[in-house]
C-alpha positions in Angstrom: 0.4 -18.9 2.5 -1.4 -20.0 5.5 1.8 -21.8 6.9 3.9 -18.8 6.0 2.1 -16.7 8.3 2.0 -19.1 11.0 6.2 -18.7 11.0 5.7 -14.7 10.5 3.7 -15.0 13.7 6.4 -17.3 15.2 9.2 -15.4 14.1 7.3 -11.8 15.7 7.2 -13.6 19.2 10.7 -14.1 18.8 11.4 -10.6 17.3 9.3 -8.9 20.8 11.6 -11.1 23.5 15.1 -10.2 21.5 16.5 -7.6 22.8 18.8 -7.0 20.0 16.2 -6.7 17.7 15.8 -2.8 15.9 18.9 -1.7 16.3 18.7 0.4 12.9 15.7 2.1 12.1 15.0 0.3 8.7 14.7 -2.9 11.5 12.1 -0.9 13.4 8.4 -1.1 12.8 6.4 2.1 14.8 3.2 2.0 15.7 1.2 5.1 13.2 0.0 8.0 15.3 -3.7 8.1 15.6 -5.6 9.1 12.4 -6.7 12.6 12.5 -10.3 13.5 12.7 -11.6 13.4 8.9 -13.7 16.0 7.7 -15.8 13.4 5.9 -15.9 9.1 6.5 -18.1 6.6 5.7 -19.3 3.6 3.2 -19.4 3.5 -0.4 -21.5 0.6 -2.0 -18.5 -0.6 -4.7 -19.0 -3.8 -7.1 -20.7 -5.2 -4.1 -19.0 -4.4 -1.5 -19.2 -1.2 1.5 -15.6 0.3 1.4 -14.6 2.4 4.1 -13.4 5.9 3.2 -12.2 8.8 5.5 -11.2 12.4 3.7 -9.1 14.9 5.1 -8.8 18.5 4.4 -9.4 20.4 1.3 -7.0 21.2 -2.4 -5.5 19.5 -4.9 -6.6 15.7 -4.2 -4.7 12.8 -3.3 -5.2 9.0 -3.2 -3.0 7.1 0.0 -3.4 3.6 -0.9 -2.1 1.2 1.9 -0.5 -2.4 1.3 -2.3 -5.8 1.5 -3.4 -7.1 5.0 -3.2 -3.7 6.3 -5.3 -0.8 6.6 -5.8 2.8 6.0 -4.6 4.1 9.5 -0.9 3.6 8.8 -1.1 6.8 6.5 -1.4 9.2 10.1 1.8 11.0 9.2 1.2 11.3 5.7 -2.2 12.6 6.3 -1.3 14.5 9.1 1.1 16.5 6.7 -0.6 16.4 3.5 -4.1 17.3 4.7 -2.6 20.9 5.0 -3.1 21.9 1.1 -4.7 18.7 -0.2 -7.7 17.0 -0.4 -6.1 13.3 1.3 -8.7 10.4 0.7 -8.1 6.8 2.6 -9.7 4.7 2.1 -9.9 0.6 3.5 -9.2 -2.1 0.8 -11.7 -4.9 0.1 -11.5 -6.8 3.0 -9.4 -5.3 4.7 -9.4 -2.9 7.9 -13.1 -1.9 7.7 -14.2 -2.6 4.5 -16.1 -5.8 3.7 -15.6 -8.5 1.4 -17.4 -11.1 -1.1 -17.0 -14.2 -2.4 -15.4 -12.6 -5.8 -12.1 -13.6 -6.6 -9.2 -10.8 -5.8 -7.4 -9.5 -8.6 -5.4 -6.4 -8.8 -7.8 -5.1 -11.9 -10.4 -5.9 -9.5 -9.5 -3.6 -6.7 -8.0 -1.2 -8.9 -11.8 -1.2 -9.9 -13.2 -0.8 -6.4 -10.9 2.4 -6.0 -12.0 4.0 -9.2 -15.6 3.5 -8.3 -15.3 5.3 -5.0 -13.3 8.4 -6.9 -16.6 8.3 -9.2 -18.8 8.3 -5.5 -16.8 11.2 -4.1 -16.9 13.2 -7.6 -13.0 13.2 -7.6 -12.0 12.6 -11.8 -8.4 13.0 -11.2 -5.9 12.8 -8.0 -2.4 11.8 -7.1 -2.0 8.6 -6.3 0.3 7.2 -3.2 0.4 3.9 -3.2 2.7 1.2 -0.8 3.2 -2.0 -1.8 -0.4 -3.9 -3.0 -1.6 -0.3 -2.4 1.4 0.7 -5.6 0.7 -2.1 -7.7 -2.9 -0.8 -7.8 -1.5 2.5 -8.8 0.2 0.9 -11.7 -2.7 -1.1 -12.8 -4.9 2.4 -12.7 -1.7 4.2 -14.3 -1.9 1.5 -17.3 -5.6 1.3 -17.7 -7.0 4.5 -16.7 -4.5 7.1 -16.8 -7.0 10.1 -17.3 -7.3 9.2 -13.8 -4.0 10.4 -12.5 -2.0 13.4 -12.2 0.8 11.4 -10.7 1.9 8.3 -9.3 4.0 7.6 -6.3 4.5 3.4 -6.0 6.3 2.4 -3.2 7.2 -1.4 -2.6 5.8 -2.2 -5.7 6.3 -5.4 -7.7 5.1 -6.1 -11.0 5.8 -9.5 -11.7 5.5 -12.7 -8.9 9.4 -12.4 -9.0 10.2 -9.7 -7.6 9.5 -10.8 -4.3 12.5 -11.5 -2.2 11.5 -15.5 -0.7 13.5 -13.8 2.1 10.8 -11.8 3.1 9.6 -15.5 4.3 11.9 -15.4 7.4 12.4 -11.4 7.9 11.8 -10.4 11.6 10.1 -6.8 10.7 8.2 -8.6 8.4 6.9 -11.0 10.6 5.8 -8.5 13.3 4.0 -6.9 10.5 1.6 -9.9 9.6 1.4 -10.3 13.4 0.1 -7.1 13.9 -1.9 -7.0 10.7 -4.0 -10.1 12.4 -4.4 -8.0 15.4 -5.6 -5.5 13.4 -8.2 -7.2 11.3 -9.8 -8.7 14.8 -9.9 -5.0 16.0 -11.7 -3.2 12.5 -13.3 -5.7 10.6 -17.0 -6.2 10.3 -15.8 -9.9 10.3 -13.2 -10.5 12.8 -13.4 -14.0 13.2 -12.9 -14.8 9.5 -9.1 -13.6 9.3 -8.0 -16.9 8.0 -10.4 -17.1 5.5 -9.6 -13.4 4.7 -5.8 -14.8 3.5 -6.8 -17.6 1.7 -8.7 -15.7 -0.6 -6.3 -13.3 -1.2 -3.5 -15.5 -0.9 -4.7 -16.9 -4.4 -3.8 -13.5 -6.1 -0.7 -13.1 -4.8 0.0 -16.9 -6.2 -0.2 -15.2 -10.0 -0.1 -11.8 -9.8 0.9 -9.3 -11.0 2.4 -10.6 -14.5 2.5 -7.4 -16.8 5.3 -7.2 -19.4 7.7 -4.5 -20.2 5.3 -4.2 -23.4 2.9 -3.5 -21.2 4.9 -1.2 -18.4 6.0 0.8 -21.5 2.6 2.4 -22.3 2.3 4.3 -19.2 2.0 7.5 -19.7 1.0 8.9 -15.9 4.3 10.9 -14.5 5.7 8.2 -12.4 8.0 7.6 -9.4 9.1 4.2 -8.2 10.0 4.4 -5.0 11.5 1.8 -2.3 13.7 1.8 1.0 17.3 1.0 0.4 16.8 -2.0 3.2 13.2 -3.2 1.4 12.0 -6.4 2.7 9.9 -7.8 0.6 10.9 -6.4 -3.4 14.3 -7.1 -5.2 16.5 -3.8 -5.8 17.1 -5.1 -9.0 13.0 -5.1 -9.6 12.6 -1.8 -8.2 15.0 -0.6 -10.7 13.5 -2.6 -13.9 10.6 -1.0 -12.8 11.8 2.9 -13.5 13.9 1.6 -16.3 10.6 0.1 -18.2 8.3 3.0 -17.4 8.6 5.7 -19.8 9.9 8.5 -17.6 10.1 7.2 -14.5 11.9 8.5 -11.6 14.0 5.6 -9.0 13.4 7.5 -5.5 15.1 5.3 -3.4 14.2 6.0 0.7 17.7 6.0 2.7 17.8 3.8 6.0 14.6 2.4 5.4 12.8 -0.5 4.7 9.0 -1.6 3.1 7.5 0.2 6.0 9.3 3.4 5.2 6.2 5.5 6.3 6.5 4.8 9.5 10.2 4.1 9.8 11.2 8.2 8.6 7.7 10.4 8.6 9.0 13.3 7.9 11.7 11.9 4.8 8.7 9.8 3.4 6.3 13.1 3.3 9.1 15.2 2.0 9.6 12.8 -0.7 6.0 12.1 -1.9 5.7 16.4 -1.7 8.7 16.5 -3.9 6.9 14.2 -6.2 3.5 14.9 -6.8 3.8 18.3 -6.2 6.5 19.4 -8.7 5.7 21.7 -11.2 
């Protein structure tokens, strides 16, 4: 995984001194507006570990889960929207952004886990859940194992088995710039900067297995679900994304015109008008 990021970072260099590069806006990948100022933010002690939390505004609650080797921050829009009527929480990952790390092995149960925990340390017992891409396949894991949990899930970018990953994600220029900035990222928030190699590694080793459910499994969720991607994803198979919302009992396909795994950022306002659509129908 190591030497895959090494190319990403090759292939971002590359991406920055094209000047062909982004001509669509799937191809683009925007910087997030700054965070707005939380009304709450701080560290919760989870299974060993001080997560980084911010919470925005006040309502019906909902959980923005961001995708692995990122951070909370790339949420600004979707908070800055959101935050009007709900109760947005947003938080870090293990390891990632601010949060801190251990030397326990990352699993998706595990981290599912760690957000669970700090819903118990904020006194939240049920939210919606917005989840992109590892931030989504935590969703599912929660949706499968704790579904008194959820009003709602929104999984974007999701995968539930190893392959549904695209191995052309392993040359994609957007992509790249993403792991690029990602490292720039972790240097800038983390209470270890220096340790982002070792930070991979250890994740690196989940993403080698997981997730591996089975339809058997897929098929006993009950939580209202939406499985979501960009029409120009990345990273995750159409065909997945579609075995995904065939599997799940009830689940809507939302699929996010012009835009790619980093839809958040790519279309703002479409991406907030489609999570409102979903979690707050009646």
């Amino acid at each position: 995984m190591k030497a895959v990021l090494k190319i990403f970072a090759l292939i971002a260099l590359a991406t920055l001194a094209s000047p062909t590069f982004a001509e669509e806006r799937w191809q683009t990948l925007p910087e997030p507006a700054p965070m707005p100022k939380p009304a709450e933010s701080g560290y919760a002690q989870v299974n060993g570990i001080e997560m980084f939390y911010q919470v925005f505004g006040s309502g019906e609650p909902v959980l923005l889960i961001h995708g692995g080797l990122g951070h909370g921050d790339i949420w600004s829009a979707q908070v800055a929207d959101l935050s009007k009527d709900h109760k947005v929480i947003v938080p870090d990952s293990r390891g990632h952004g601010r949060s801190t790390r251990n030397a326990e092995p990352f699993g998706y149960d595990l981290m599912a886990s760690d957000y669970l925990a700090l819903l118990d340390y904020l006194k939240v017992d049920k939210t919606a859940l917005v989840g992109w891409s590892d931030g989504g396949i935590i969703g599912i894991d929660i949706a499968m194992n704790h579904p008194e949990r959820l009003t709602r899930l929104f999984a974007q970018a999701a995968n539930v088995t190893t392959d549904g990953v695209d191995p052309g994600v392993a040359t994609n220029k957007t992509f790249g710039a993403y792991i690029a900035r990602s490292g720039e990222d972790y240097a800038r928030l983390s209470k270890t900067p220096t340790e982002y190699d070792a930070f991979v590694t250890q994740i690196s080793h989940m993403w080698e297995t997981q997730p591996n459910w089975t339809k058997e499994q897929l098929g006993k969720i009950t939580v209202p679900t939406a499985i979501v991607a960009g029409d120009h994803d990345e990273a995750i198979k159409r065909e997945h994304t579609e075995y995904m919302a065939s599997v799940i009992p009830g689940a809507k396909l939302v699929i996010l015109e012009n835009a790619s795994h980093f839809a958040m950022l790519q279309d703002p306002e479409g991406y907030d008008k489609a999570v409102r659509d979903f979690i707050d129908a009646k």
